[in-house]
N, C-alpha and C positions, 0 to 999 in steps of 0.2 A: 328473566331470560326463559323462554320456550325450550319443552325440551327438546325440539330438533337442534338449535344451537348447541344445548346443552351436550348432547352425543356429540356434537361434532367438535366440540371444545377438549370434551375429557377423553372422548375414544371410547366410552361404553355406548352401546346401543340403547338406541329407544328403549326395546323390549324388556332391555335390560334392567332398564330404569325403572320401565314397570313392576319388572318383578321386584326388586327389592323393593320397592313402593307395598307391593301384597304383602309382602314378610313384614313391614314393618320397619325394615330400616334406612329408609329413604322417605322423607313427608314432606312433599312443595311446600315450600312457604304460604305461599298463596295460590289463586286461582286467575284469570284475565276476567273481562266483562263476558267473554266467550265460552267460559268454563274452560278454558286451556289453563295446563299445568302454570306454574311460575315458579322458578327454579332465584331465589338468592345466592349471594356470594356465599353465606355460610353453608347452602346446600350444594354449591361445587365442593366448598373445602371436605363436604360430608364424605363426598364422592370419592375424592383421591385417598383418605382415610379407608374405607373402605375397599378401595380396590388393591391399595398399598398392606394392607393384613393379610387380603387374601395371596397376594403375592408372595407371602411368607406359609401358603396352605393351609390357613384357617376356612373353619367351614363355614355357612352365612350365617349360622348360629353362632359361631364362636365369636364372629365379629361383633353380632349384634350383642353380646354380651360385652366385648371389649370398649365396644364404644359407650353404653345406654347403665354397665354394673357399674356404681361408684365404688363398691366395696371389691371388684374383680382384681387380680394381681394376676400377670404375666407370666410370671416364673414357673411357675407348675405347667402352663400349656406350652410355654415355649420347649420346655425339657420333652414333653411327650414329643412337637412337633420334630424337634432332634432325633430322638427316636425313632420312629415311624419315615423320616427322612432317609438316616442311617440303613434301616431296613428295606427299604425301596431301594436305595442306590445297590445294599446288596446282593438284590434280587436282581436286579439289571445285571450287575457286572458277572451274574454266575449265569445270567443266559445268553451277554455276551462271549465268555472263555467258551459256552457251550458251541454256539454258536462258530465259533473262530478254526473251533475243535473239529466241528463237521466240515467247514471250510477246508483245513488244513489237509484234509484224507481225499480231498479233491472227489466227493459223490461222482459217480457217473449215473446215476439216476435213483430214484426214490426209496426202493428196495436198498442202496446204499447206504442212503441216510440215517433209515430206519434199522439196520443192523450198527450204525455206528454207533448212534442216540441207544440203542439197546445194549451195547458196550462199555458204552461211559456211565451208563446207571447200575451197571453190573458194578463195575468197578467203586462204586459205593454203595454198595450193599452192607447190610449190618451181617449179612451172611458172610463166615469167611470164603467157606466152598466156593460162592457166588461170586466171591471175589478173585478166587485163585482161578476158577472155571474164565473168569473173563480173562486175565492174564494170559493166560494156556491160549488161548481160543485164537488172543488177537493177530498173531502171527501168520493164520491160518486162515482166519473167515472173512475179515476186515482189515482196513489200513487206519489201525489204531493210532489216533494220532499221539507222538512224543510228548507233546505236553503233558497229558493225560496219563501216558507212563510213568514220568518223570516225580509230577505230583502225586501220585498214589504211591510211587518207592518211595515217596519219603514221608511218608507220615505212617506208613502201615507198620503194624508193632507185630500181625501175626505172622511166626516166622516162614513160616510153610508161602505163604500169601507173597511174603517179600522176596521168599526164591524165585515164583514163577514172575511177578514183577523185572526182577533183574533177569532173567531169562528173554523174557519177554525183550527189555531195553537191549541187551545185546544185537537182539536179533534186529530190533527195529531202524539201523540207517541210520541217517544223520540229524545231528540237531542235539541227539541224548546227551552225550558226552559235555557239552558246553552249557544244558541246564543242570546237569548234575554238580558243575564244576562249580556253580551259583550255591548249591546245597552243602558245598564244602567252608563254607563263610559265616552259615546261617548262627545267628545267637544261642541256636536248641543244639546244646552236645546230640541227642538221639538222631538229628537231622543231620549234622555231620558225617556222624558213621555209616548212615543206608547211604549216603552222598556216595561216599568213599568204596563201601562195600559193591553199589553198584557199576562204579567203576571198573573196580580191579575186573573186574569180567568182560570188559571188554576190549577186543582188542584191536592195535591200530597204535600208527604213531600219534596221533592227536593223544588220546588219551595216557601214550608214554610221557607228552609235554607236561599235561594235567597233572600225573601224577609226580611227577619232577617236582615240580611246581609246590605241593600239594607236602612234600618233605619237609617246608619252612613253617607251615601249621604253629601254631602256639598248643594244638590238639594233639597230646600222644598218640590217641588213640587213631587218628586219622595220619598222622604220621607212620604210625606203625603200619595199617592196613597198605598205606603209599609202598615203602619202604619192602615190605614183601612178596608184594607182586613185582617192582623194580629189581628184585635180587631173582625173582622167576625170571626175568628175563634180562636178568647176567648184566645190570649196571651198576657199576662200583660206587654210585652215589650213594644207593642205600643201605652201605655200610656202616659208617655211624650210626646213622638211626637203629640198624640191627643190635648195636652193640647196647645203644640207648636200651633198649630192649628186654635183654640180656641183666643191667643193671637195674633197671625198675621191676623187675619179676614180671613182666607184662606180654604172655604168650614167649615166656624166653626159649622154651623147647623148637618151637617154632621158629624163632629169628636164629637160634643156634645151628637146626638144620638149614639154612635158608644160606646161611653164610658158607656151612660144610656142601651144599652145591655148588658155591661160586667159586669155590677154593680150588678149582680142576687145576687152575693153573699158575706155573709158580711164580708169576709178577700178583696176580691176584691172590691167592694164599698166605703170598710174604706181608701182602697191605692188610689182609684178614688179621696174621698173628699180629703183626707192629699193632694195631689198633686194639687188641684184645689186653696185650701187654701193658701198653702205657695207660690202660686203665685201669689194670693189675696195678701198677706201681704208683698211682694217686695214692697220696698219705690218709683223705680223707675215707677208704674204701671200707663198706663194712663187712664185715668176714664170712657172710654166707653171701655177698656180692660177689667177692674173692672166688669164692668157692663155685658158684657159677659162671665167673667168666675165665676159671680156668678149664670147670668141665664144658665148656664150649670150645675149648682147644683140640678137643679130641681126636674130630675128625679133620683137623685144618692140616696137611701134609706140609712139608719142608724142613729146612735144617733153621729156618726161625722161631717155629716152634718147638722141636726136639729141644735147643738149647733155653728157651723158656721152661718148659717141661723141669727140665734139672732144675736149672735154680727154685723154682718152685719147690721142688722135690725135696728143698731147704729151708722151706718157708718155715717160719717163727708159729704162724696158724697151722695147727696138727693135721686139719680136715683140710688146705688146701696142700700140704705135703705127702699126707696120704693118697687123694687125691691124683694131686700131680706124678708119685712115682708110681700108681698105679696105672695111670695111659701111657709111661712111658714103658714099662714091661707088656701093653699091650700091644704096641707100634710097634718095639722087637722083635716078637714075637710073630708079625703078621709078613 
């Protein structure tokens, strides 16, 4: 077979054919009475061999080793080619998000670009400055896009860094809130909490639903930051949780205040104490528990807690009866 047939059989070019003819890994069979090429069947099968490796991004060396080393083994090249694969793909995909990134901020002309693309590299900097500096900035200079927020709040550890991040997300419109909400699921505890932390700062009913939501957590600690921003803005869901709180030593001063806000009024103050109470009287309760979720009674107003207060004030634990009659002589008193 001639090699114009032959291109036209297998799909590689003449030229083609030539060149690996030069390399070496491609040799006619024979020649005609013309001196034209002559290509054998075993010289197609060479071919599809060879274009089928390279299909896999072997280099024409590597092939010709594959084919021509008795002694070659695949396993070690194919691991690098995974490698090197792996690495290309994630060089694309970070200049596609880059790419998506400058999209999303809608450039109006090149100077736009160039300040955004100048943003997103700030925003990973090894510098922290560099990084808070872009934060700060983006609100103001460029239309930073949310994704780019979103994923720098959540991986940044420095704290100063992650203020102006969440600063930043507040400020920036829509779209934050619902990838934030994706960060409140993530497998990494540390990714949960800036999830959550950035949330609470912003405000809007959507992220009121979020953080609803956001109560059912298997994650204290994201339930708790839920749960005190909820009680900021006077919903009795995050009640319980506050009390949860309160019981695991976890920012209890905090959920203690947070409840003594809610308590202005006395359908809410009354569900404050009943709730404080009947975890007071769990059998299993341990006594510096006691002791904190009676001094969380303090500031809770009504005649549900005054009469909590006394019985306490009889408690069999010395520290929560001292305690207890010591807010009640303070409540008298006021």
């Amino acid at each position: 077979m001639l090699i114009g047939e032959v291109a036209r059989r297998s799909g590689v070019s003449a030229r083609m054919l030539r060149h690996y003819e030069s390399l070496g890994l491609l040799r006619p069979t024979g020649r005609t009475g013309g001196g034209y090429r002559e290509y054998s069947e075993e010289d197609i099968r060479r071919i599809f061999h060879i274009e089928s490796l390279r299909s896999l991004g072997l280099s024409l060396r590597d092939v010709g080793r594959a084919l021509d080393d008795p002694g070659f083994t695949p396993s070690a090249l194919v691991e690098d080619l995974i490698r090197e694969t792996r690495e290309r793909v994630a060089r694309e995909t970070e200049l596609l998000t880059r790419l998506d990134r400058i999209g999303a901020a809608q450039p109006a002309g090149w100077e736009d670009v160039l300040q955004t693309v100048a943003l997103l590299h700030a925003l990973r900097s090894e510098s922290a400055g560099q990084r808070q500096r872009a934060a700060l900035s983006s609100a103001d200079e460029a239309a930073m896009p949310v994704e780019a927020l979103v994923e720098a709040a959540l991986s940044e550890a420095d704290p100063h860094v992650a203020g102006a991040l969440r600063w930043a997300l507040a400020r920036s419109g829509d779209g934050g809130p619902a990838l934030l909400a994706e960060g409140l699921v993530s497998p990494a505890a540390e990714v949960r909490k800036r999830a959550v932390q950035a949330l609470v700062e912003i405000p809007g009913d959507e992220v009121t639903a979020l953080l609803r939501g956001a109560l059912a957590s298997g994650d204290l600690v994201v339930r708790g930051y839920a749960a005190l921003e909820l009680g900021a803005r006077g919903l009795a869901e995050a009640v319980p949780t506050l009390i949860d709180m309160i019981v695991e030593e976890m920012r209890d001063v905090d959920a203690a205040d947070a409840l003594s806000a809610m308590a202005g009024r006395p359908a809410s103050a009354d569900r404050i104490a009943g709730g404080l109470v009947e975890r007071l009287a769990r059998p299993a309760a341990d006594p510096a528990v006691r002791r904190r979720l009676t001094q969380a009674l303090a500031d809770i107003p009504g005649a549900t807690t005054d009469r909590a207060l006394e019985e306490l004030s009889h408690d069999e634990d010395r520290g929560v009866a001292v305690t207890a009659e010591y807010l009640l002589g303070r409540r008298a008193a006021e």
